[in-house]
N, C-alpha and C positions, 0 to 999 in steps of 0.2 A: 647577366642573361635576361635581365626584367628591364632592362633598358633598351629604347628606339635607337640609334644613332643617323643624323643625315648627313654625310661626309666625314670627313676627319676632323675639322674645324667646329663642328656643328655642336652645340650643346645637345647634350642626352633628355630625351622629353621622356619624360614618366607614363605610365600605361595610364595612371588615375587620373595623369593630364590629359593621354587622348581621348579617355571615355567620357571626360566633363565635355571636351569640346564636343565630341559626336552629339551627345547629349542635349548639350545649346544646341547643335546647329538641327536636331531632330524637333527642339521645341518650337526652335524658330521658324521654319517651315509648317509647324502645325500650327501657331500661333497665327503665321500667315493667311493660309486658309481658311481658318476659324473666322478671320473678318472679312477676308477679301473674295470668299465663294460667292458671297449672294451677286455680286457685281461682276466675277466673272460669268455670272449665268445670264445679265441684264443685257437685250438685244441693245436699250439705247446705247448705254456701253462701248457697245462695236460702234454703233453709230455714228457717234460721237468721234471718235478714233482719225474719222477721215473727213466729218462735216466741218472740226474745229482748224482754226489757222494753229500753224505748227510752233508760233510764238506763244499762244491762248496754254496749250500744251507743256509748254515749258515754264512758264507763270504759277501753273499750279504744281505743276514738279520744284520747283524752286521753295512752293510754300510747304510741300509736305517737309521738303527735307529739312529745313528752319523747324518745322515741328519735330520731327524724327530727332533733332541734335536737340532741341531741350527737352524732349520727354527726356532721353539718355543722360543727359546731364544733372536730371531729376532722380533718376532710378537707374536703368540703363544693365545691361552684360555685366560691365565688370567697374567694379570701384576704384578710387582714389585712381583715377586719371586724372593726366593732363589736358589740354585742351586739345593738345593735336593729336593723345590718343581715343579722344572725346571723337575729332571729327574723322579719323581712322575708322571706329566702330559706328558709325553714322554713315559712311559710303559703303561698310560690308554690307549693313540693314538694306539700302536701299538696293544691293548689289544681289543680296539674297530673294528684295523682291521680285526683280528682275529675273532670275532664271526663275523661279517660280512661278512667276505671270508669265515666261514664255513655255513652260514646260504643260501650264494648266491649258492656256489656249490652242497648242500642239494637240494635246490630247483631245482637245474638244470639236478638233476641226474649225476652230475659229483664224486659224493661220498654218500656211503651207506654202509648200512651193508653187503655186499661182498666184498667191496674195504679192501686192505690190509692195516694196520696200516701205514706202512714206503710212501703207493702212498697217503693217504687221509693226511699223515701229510704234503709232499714234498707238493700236493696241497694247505694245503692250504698257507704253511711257503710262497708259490713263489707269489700268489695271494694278500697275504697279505701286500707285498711290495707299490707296486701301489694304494692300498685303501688306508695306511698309509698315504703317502703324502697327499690323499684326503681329508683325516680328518685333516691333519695339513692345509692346504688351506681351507679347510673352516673353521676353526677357527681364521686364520689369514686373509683371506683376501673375504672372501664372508659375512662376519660379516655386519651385520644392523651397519653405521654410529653411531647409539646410544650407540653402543657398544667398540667404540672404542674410545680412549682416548683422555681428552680434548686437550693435545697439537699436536695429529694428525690434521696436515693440510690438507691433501689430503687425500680427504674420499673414494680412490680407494685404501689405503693400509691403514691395522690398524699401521703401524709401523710410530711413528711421523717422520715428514718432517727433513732428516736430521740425521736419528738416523743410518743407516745402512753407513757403511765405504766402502773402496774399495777389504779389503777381505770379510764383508760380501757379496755384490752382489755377488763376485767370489762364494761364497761360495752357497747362493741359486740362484746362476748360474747354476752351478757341480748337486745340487738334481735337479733343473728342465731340464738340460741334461739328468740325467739318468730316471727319468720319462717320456719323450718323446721318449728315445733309446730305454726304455723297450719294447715297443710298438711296435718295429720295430724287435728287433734283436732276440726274438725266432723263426722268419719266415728266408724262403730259401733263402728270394731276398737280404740281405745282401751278403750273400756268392754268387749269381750268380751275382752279378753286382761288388765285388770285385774282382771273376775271369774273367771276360768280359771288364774289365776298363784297358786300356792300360796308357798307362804312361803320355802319353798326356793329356788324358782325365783326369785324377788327378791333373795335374797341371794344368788344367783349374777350376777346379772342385773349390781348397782350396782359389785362391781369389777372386773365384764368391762370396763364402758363406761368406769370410772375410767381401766382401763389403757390402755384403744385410743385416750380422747382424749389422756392423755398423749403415745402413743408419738407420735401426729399433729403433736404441736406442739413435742413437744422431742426428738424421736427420728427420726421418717422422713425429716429434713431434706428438707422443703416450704417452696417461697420464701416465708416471712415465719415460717418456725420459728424455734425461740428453744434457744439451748446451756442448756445444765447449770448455766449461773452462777444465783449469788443476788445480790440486790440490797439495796440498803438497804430496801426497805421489806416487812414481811411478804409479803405478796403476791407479792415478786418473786424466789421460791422455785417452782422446779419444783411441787413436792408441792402446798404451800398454796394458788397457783395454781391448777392442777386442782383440788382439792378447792373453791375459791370459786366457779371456775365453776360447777364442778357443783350447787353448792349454789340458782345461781343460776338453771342451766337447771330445776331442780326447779321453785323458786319460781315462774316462768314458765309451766311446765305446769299450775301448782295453779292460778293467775290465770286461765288459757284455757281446763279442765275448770271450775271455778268459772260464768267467765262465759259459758261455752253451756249450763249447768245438768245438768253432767254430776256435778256432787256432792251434789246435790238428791235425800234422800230414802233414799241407799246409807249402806253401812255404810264405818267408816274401814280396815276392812281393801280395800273395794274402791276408796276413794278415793287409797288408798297404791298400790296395784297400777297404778291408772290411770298415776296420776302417775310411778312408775316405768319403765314400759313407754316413756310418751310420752317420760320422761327421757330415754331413748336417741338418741331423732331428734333432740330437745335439744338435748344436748352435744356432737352432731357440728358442730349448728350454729353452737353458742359455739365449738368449735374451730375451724369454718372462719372464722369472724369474726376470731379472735384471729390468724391466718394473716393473713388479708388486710390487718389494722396493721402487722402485724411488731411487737416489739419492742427494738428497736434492740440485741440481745445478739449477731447473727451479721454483724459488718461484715468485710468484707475485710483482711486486713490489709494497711497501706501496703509498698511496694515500699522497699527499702533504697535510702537517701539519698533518699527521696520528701521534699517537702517539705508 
């Protein structure tokens, strides 16, 4: 009597099955929100939606979802998949972002039956970005402890202590850049502070941010910082570290002025400028990213005679 049945054939789903999944699919959803509200509130946003060519559009839908499959591949719903149930749970996410970003714009009046097909789809394709990540963050790392796996040590990330390398962090580096850039670079103040940024000021600019993301991730000890050691692999070096993210949160900005056409037509002193400025909200966010893995360098140490 405590069993679901669907058909005759169907296997019996357990109730503590459906209540996990209700559960995911309630986190995911607020998970969504949680990072994709401030951008559904942003007029450039909509703006955007119907200014950009519908190929521009799909270029960055194509980069979120590349980010959405290795965050999940790093942490992700559910463990010990395979690759294809890897990229299964990687089309629910962005599937979930999708009614979401159309259910939040509905409400908001931002799409109805007057809006034209080509503006309500560029809506919600651009919105949908930013809730994606959200939904992958909160199945990776806003997860109930109980849910995350027993050799996870550090119950601020589901991914066990130790599992993420030095191209991962780079890697959800790169998505948590472009998640905080997004935020930033459909508005005006990128391009007015890269045209008003004299040369000076940029070279002051790139080792302020150099040094603050460092001290963030190897110095202020924040749960999932990382000590002073090196590693075997370049990257897993303080310095080269920093210096890759940052190389990385650049790249991410140049891709995101790029594809809202904010390098259309300027000169590369103000396309450097852009990109510098937006580098800063960047690399905060490649450092928060690189936080939220941890890299397996600050474990406790065992107690004498521990086994």
């Amino acid at each position: 009597m405590g069993e679901v049945f669907v058909g005759e054939a169907s296997k019996p789903i357990e109730p503590d099955s459906v209540s996990t999944t209700s559960r995911d699919l309630v986190r995911a959803v607020g998970g969504g929100l949680l990072i994709g509200l401030p951008l559904l509130f942003t007029l450039e946003m909509w703006a955007h939606s119907f200014l950009l060519p519908s190929w521009k559009i799909v270029v960055l839908l194509g980069v979120a979802f590349v980010v959405v499959v290795g965050y999940s591949a790093l942490s992700g719903f559910r463990r010990d998949r395979t690759w294809a149930a890897l990229l299964v749970d990687s089309v629910e996410t962005m599937g979930i972002a999708a009614v979401v970003s159309t259910v939040a714009l509905l409400l908001l009046g931002r799409i109805g039956a007057e809006t034209g097909l080509r503006d309500a789809v560029g809506k919600i394709a651009l919105e949908m970005i930013p809730v994606a990540f959200g939904v992958s963050l909160a199945g990776a790392q806003l997860a109930s402890p109980d849910d995350a796996p027993e050799d996870a040590e550090d119950q601020g990330s589901t991914v066990a202590d130790g599992g993420v390398g030095a191209f991962g962090r780079l890697f959800i580096g790169g998505g948590a850049a472009l998640l905080f850039a997004l935020n930033i670079a459909p508005t005006e103040e990128p391009v007015l502070l890269g045209i008003e940024a004299d040369w000076w000021m940029l070279l002051m600019v790139v080792p302020a941010t150099l040094a603050i993301t460092f001290g963030l991730v190897f110095y202020a000890d924040f749960r999932g910082g990382r000590a002073f050691a090196v590693g075997d692999s370049p990257l897993d070096h303080p310095v080269t570290e920093t210096l890759a993210a940052y190389a990385v949160s650049l790249l991410v900005c140049l891709l995101l002025m790029w594809a809202i056409g904010r390098t259309d037509g300027v000169s590369w002193s103000v396309i450097i400028g852009q990109t510098v400025m937006l580098g800063i909200v960047a690399s905060f966010g490649a450092a928060a990213g690189r936080l939220l893995v941890g890299g397996g360098q600050k474990q406790s140490q065992p107690e004498p005679g521990a086994t």
